[in-house]
C-alpha positions in Angstrom: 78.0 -85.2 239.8 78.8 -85.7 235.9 78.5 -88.9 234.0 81.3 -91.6 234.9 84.3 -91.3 233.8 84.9 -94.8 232.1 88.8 -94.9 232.0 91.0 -95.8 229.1 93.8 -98.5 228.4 96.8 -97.5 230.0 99.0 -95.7 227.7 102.2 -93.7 228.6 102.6 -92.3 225.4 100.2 -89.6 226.9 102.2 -88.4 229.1 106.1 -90.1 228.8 107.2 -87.3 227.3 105.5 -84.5 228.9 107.8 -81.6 230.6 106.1 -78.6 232.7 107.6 -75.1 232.2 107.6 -73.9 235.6 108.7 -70.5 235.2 106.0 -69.8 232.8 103.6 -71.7 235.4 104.3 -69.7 238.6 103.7 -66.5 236.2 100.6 -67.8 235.0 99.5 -68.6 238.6 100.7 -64.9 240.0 98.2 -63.3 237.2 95.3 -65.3 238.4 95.8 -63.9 242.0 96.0 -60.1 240.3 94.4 -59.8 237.4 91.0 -60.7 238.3 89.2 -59.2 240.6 85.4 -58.9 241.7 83.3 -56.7 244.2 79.8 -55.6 245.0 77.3 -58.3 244.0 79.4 -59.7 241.5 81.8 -60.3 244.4 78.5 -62.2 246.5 78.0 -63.7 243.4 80.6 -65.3 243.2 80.8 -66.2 247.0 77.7 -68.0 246.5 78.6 -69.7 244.1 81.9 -71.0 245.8 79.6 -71.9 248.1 78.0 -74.6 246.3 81.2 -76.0 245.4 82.2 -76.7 249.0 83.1 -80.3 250.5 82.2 -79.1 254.0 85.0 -81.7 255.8 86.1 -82.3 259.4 88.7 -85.0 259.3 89.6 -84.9 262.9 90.5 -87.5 265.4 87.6 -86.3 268.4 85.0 -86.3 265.6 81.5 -87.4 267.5 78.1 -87.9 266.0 77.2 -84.1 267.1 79.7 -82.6 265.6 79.4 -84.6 262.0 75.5 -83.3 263.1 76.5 -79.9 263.1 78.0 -80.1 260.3 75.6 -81.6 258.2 72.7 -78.9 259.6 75.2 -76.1 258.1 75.8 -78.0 254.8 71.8 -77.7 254.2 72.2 -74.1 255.7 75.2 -72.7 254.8 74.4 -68.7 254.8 72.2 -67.5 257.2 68.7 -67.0 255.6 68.1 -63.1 256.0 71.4 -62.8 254.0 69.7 -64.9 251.2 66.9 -62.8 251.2 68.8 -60.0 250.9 70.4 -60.6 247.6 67.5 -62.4 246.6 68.8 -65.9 246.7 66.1 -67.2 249.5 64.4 -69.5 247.3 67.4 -71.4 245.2 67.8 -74.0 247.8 71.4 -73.3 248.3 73.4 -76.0 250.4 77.5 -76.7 249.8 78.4 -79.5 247.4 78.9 -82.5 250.0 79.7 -83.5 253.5 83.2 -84.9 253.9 84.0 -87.2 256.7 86.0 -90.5 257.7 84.5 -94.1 256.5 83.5 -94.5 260.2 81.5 -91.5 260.2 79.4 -91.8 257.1 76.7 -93.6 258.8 76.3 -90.4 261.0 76.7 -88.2 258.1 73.7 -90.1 256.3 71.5 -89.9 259.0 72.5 -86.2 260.1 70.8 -85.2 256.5 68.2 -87.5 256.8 67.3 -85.4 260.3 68.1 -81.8 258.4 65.9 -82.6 255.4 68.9 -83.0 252.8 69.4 -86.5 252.0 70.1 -85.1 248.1 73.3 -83.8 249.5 75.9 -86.0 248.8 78.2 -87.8 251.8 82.1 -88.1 250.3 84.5 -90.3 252.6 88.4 -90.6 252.6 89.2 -94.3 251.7 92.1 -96.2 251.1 94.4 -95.4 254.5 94.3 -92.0 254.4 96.3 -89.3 254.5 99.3 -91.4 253.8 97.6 -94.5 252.1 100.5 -96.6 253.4 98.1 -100.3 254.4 97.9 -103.1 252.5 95.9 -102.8 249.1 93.2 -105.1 249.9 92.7 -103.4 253.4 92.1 -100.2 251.2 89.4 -101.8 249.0 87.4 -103.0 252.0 87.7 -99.4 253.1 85.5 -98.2 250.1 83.5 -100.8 249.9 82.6 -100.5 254.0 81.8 -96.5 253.1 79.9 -97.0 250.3 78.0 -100.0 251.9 77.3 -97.3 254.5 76.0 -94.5 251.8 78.8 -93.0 250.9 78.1 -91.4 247.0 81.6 -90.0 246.8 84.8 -91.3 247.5 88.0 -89.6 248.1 90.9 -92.0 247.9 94.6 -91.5 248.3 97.4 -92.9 245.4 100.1 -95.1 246.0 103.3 -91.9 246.1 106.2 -94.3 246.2 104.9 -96.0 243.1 104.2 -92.1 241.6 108.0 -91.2 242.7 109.7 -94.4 241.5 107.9 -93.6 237.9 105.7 -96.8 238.3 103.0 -95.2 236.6 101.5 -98.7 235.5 101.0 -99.7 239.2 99.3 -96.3 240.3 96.7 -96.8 237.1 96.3 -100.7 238.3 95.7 -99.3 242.0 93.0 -96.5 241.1 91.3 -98.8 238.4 91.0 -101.5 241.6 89.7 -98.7 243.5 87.2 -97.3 240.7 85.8 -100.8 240.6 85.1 -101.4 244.4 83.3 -98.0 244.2 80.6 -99.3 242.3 78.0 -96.2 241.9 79.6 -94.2 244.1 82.1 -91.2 242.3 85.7 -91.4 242.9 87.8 -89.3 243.3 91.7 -89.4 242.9 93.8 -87.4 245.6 97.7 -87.0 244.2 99.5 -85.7 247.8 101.1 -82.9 245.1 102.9 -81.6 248.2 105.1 -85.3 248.3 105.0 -85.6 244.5 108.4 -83.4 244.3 108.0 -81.8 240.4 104.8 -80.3 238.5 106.0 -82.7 235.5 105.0 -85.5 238.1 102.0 -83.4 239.2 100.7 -84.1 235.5 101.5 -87.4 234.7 100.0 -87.8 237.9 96.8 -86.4 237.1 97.0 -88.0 233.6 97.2 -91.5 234.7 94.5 -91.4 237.5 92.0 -89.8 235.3 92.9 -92.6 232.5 92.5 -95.3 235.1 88.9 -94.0 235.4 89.1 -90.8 238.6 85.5 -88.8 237.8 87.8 -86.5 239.9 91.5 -85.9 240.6 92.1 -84.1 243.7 95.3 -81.9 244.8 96.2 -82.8 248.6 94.8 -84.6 251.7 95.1 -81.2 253.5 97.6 -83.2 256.0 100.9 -82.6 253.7 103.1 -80.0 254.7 102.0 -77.6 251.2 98.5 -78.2 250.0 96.1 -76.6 247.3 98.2 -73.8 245.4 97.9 -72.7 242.2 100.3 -73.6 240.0 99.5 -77.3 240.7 95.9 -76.5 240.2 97.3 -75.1 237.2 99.3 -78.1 236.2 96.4 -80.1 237.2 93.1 -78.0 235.4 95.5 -78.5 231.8 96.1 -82.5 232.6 91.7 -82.3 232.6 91.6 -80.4 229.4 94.3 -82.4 227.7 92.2 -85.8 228.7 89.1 -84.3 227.9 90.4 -83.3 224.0 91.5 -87.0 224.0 88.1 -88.9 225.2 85.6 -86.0 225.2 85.1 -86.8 229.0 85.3 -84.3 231.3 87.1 -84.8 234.6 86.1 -82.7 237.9 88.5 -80.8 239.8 89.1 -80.2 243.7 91.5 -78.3 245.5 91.8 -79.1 249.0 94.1 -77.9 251.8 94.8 -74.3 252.9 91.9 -72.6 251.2 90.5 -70.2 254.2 89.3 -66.9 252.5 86.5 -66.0 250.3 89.5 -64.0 248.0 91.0 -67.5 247.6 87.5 -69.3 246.7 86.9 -66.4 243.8 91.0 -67.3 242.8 90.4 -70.8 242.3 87.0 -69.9 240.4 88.8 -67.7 238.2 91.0 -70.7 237.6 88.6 -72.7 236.3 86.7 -70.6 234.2 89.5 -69.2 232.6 91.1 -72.4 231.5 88.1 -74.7 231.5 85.2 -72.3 230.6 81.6 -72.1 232.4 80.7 -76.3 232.5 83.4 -76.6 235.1 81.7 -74.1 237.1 79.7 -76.0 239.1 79.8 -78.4 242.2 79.6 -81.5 239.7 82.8 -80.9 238.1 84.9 -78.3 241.0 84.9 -79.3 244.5 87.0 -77.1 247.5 87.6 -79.0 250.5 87.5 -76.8 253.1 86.3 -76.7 256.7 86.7 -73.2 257.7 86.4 -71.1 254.5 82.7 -71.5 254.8 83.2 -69.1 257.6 84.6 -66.0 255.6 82.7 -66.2 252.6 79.3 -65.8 254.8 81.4 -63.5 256.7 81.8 -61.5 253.6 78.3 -61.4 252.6 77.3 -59.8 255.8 79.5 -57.6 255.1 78.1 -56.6 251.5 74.4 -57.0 252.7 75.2 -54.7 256.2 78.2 -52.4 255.5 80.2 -54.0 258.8 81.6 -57.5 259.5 79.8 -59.7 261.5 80.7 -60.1 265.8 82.1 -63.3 266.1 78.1 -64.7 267.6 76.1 -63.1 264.6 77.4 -66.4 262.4 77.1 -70.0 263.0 79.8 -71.7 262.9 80.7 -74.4 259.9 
C-alpha cells in the first residue's frame, strides 16, 4: 500500500458547508458508463489490470479453512497461466490485491499463502462488528487488534451511521482515529455503508472526516446494504480524496465494494479513477474492488480475447 495517511485535527470547516449537485452527479456518472469504452488488448489490458486491484473476499457464514484455501491458491493464481502467456503477461507475477476474510479467518488466510508461495499478498479483515458495526466500541477495538495480532496487514472497518445520520461528525472522527490507532502497522480502511447514509452531501462529509481522522482508505459499502458500489457515490467519494489530497498533499486509496460482477463494470470504475484522479490511483495501493465473483468474468473475458469463444463453465477455476 501507500505511505500512512497521518490524519489531521478535526475541522468541520472542511466540509460544514459542502452541498452535492446531484443532478450534475448522476450525469457525470451516466458518461463514465458510455463514453469510454475499450476492446481488443486494450480491453485485456485493462482486465488485468483490474485484476490486480481485487480484494478477492468471501464473507460468508459456512466459510471453512478449505475454502479461505481456495481462495488464497486463486489470489496467487488468478488467470489461468496459458492465458498469460498468451498476451505475454507470464512472467509479471500477477496475483489480485489481497485476500479478504472475517477476523476469525485470518489465521487461515496467512497460512493458506504461506502454503501457495504468496505470503507478499496482503490478508485484509472486516473489524469493528461488521456489516452493521452496532457492539460496543471497545469490543470493536479488540476486534482489530485480535486480526492484526493474527497477521492481518489491512483492515476494513465499519463507521458508526447513527453518529454519521445525526450529523455527529466529531464522534465518527474520534471513533476511526481510536480505530487507526489499534491498527498499529496494519492499513485501515474506512467503510461508509453509503447505501444507509441517505444523501451524497453526507456521502462526502462522510468521506472527508474518515480520511481526516487518519482512513489510508475510505471504502463505499459492506456489500450487505441493500445498494452497494455505484457510481455516483464513487463519484462523490474519488472528489472528497482529491479535495483532502489538495489540502495535505496525502493521497487517500479508494475501494468500491458490493455489486461489482462484470469485467465492463471493473474497466467503469477504472475509468473513474483515472479520469478524476490521474494514473497514481491506478494501482492496487491506492484502488481496491471488493469483489468475490467478478474475478470470474474478467478471466472469462480474456479467454474469450485469447480463443475467439467463451470459456465451458469447467475450462476456469473458480474464485
Amino acid at each position: 500500500m501507500s505511505a500512512r495517511n497521518p490524519g489531521v485535527e478535526y475541522d468541520p470547516s472542511w466540509f460544514f458547508d459542502y452541498k452535492v449537485n446531484k443532478p450534475a452527479t448522476f450525469k457525470r456518472a451516466n458518461e463514465l458508463k458510455t463514453r469510454r469504452g475499450v476492446k481488443k488488448n486494450y480491453q485485456v489490458a485493462w482486465l488485468l489490470k483490474a485484476a490486480t486491484c481485487i480484494d478477492l473476499t468471501t464473507l460468508s457464514g459456512d466459510d471453512t479453512f478449505t475454502n479461505v484455501q481456495r481462495l488464497c491458491y486463486k489470489a496467487k493464481h488468478p488467470i489461468r497461466v496459458d492465458l498469460l502467456k498468451a498476451v505475454g503477461m507470464e512472467d509479471r507475477g500477477l496475483t489480485v490485491g489481497a485476500v479478504c476474510v472475517y477476523p476469525a479467518r485470518v489465521e487461515d488466510a496467512v497460512k493458506a499463502l504461506k502454503q501457495a508461495g504468496a505470503p507478499h499478498i496482503p490478508v485484509a479483515s472486516v473489524a469493528t462488528g461488521f456489516p452493521a458495526g452496532q457492539t460496543h466500541l471497545k469490543h470493536r477495538l479488540v476486534e482489530i487488534s485480535q486480526a492484526v495480532d493474527d497477521g492481518a496487514g489491512e483492515i476494513d472497518v465499519v463507521i458508526n451511521r447513527a453518529y454519521a445520520l445525526a450529523g455527529n461528525w466529531e464522534g465518527v472522527y474520534d471513533e476511526v482515529k481510536q480505530f487507526r490507532a489499534a491498527c498499529g502497522n496494519a492499513h485501515l480502511k474506512v467503510i461508509l455503508a453509503t447505501g444507509e447514509l441517505g444523501s451524497l452531501t453526507t456521502v462526502y462529509k462522510a468521506s472527508m472526516v474518515a480520511m481526516m481522522a487518519g482512513a489510508d482508505f475510505i471504502k463505499t459499502s459492506t456489500g450487505k446494504e441493500g445498494v452497494n458500489a455505484i457510481l455516483p457515490v464513487g463519484l462523490v467519494m474519488v472528489r472528497a480524496i482529491r479535495d483532502y489530497y489538495k489540502r495535505t498533499g496525502n493521497k487517500i486509496g479508494f475501494k468500491p465494494a458490493g455489486g461489482i460482477r462484470t469485467a465492463k463494470d471493473s474497466c467503469t470504475w477504472l475509468a473513474l479513477m483515472k479520469e478524476e484522479l490521474g494514473n497514481d490511483w491506478l494501482t492496487p495501493k491506492l484502488f481496491r474492488i471488493g469483489a468475490s465473483s467478478l474475478m470470474g468474468d474478467i478471466e472469462r473475458q480474456i479467454f474469450h480475447n485469447v480463443t475467439g469463444r467463451y470459456a465451458a463453465h469447467n475450462e476456469l477455476a473458480m474464485a
